[in-house]
Structures are given as C-alpha cells and as structure tokens.
BAKE-935231 format. One record per residue (C-alpha): z negated, x, y negated. Coordinates in pm, whole numbers, plus 50000, padded with zeros to 5 digits. Layout:
N
ZXY ...
REM end
This chain:
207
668795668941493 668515704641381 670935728141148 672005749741353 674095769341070 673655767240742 675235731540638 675725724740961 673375697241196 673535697241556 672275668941830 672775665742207 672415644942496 671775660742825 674465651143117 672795644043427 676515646243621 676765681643462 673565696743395 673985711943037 673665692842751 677085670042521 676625683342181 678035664341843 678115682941504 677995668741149 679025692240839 679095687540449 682025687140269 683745685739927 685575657040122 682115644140262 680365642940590 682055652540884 681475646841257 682685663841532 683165649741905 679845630941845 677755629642147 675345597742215 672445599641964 669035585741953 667845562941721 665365591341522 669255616441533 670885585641384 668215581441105 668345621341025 672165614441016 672135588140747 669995609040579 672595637940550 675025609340439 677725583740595 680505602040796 683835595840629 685785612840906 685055620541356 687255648241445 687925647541818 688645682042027 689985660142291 690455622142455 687095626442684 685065632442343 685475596342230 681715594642274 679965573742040 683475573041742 683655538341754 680065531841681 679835551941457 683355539841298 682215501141290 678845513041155 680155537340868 683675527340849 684525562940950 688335574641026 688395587141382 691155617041404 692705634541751 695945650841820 698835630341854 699295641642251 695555627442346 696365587042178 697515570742455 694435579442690 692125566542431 690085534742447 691025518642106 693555535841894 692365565541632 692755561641250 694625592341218 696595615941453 697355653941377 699465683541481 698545716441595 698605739041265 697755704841032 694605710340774 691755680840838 689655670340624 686705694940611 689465723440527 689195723540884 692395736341085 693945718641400 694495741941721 696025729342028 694985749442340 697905743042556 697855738042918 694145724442922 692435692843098 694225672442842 697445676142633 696105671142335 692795697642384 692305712542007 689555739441873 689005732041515 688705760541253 686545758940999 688505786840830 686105789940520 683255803140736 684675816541036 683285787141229 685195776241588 685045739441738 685415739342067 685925705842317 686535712242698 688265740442643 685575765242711 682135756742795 679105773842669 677735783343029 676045806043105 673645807542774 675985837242544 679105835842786 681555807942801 683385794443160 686185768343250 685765733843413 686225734743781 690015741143873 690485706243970 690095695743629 693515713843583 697265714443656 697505751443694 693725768543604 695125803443565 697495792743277 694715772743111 692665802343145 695095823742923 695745794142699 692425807442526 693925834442452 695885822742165 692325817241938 692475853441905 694835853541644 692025837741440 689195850041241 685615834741353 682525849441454 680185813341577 682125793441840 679885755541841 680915739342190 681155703642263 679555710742588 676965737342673 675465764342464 677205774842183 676875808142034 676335817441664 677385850741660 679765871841842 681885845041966 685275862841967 684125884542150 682295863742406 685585848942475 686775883342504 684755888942807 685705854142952 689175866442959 688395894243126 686335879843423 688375871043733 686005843343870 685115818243540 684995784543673 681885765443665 680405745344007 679005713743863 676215699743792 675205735243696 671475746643789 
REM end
C-alpha cells in the first residue's frame, strides 16, 4: 500500500483478463476512513489498512466494483454505498444508496456519468482537494491519457464518450481511476484530450 496523495493510500491487483492493474483507495476523514471501489488486497495491504484505521464507509463508482465490500463489510462492519440505479445488479444488497448531486460521507460528492457500462456509473468528488474518483468510466490507459472500454461494453459508445463531458463543470486537478493509471496532476485536462481523440477505445487485455 502506498500514499499516493497526501492522506490518501493506494493498493492494486493486477487483472490478468485486462492487463493493467484494479486499484482501491482508502482516505482519512473527519467522518473516518474511507474506501473506494476496493480492489482484492493481500494480506501485508490489509495489515497496512488496519493500521490507517477500520473503514466506516466503501463507496462504489459502479456495480462491477463490488470487489472485496463485503469482506471488508463483515470484517469492519463497514456501510457499503452505490447509486440507487446500480442495486439491483449487485450481489447482496448495499447499506446505503445515493443520488447523483448527494454529499457522501468523506464530503465527497456523487456524479452520475450517464449513458456508461452501467446506469448507475458515478465519479466521486472529493471537492475539498480537487480530487476525482473515477470507476469504468474512463480508464487510466495509456500511462497520463485516459480511454473507454471496448464499444461492446456499451449501448451507444459515442454518447458514453460525451457523457464525460459533463465532469468539466467541476474543479479537480488528480483524477485516481479504479482501473489503470491514474494521474495526479493535470487530470482535467487529460480528459480534455480524450475528448478530443476520435479513436479512444481500448483492445483488451492491453500490452
């Protein structure tokens, strides 16, 4: 496990089907630890995490980033939050569901991203420090640049393309990705030059 932001401790799993790595997250609070679409974890990651302290609340981007919440809810007695669209896809039902717009705990901010691989995709805004969460959205691939999922992971890919648009309207400079390579600095406008590319869609695995 590593910080890789100030206050805020990274680990991954590599995905042998996709060739990057599944990245989970875990931030301090004033309402206490938070995870974020926790990926699997070792058993030395899982000591380092009890070390930062027991996660009170797992914030899910999306339905596919279950991951490990339910371990990690029977072993901490965590609340496991998603949007309210992604529930019935979900293996066991979630603690809490949100809006798009609703504050989580964290002082984090809800943002559905419409049109995606599931209905209930959200990037979460860490509004205090300009920090974006981001599921299967975008991926961080290629290392600094960010790409879609294949276009069969989609109803329409052009519209879920310009879905990303909307994150714009926020203010954040380090986008951390559930999947890929995230990028500390310079991540609007990274995902300015993803708009701007005609051809963004991975080919998986990725080499």
């Amino acid at each position: 496990m590593k910080e890789i932001v100030s206050g805020i401790f990274t680990w991954s799993w590599l995905s042998p089907n996709h060739g990057y790595n599944f990245n989970g997250y875990a931030l301090s609070s004033a309402d206490g630890l938070i995870v974020v679409d926790p990926a699997i974890i070792d058993d030395s990651n899982l000591s380092e995490l009890r070390e930062i302290g027991n996660p009170v609340a797992i914030l899910l981007t999306n339905k596919d980033h279950e991951r490990i919440s339910y371990d990690l809810r029977h072993q901490f007695g965590s609340r496991i939050f998603i949007n309210e669209r992604d529930v019935p896809f979900l293996k066991s039902p979630p603690d809490h569901v949100f809006k798009d717009g609703e504050m989580l705990p964290g002082g984090i901010r809800a943002i559905n991203v419409s049109n995606n691989k599931s209905p209930g995709e959200s990037a979460l805004l860490y509004e205090e420090r300009g920090i974006l969460f981001i599921g299967d959205a975008i991926i961080g691939w290629p290392k600094g640049e960010f790409s879609l999922l294949p276009p069969v992971k989609y109803l329409d890919p052009k519209t879920a393309k310009e879905s990303i648009r909307n994150l714009l309207d926020y203010d954040f400079d380090t986008v951390l990705v559930g999947d890929g390579e995230s990028i500390l600095g310079g991540g609007k406008e990274a995902i300015n030059r993803f708009l701007d590319r005609d051809e963004v869609h991975l080919t998986l695995p990725v080499k």
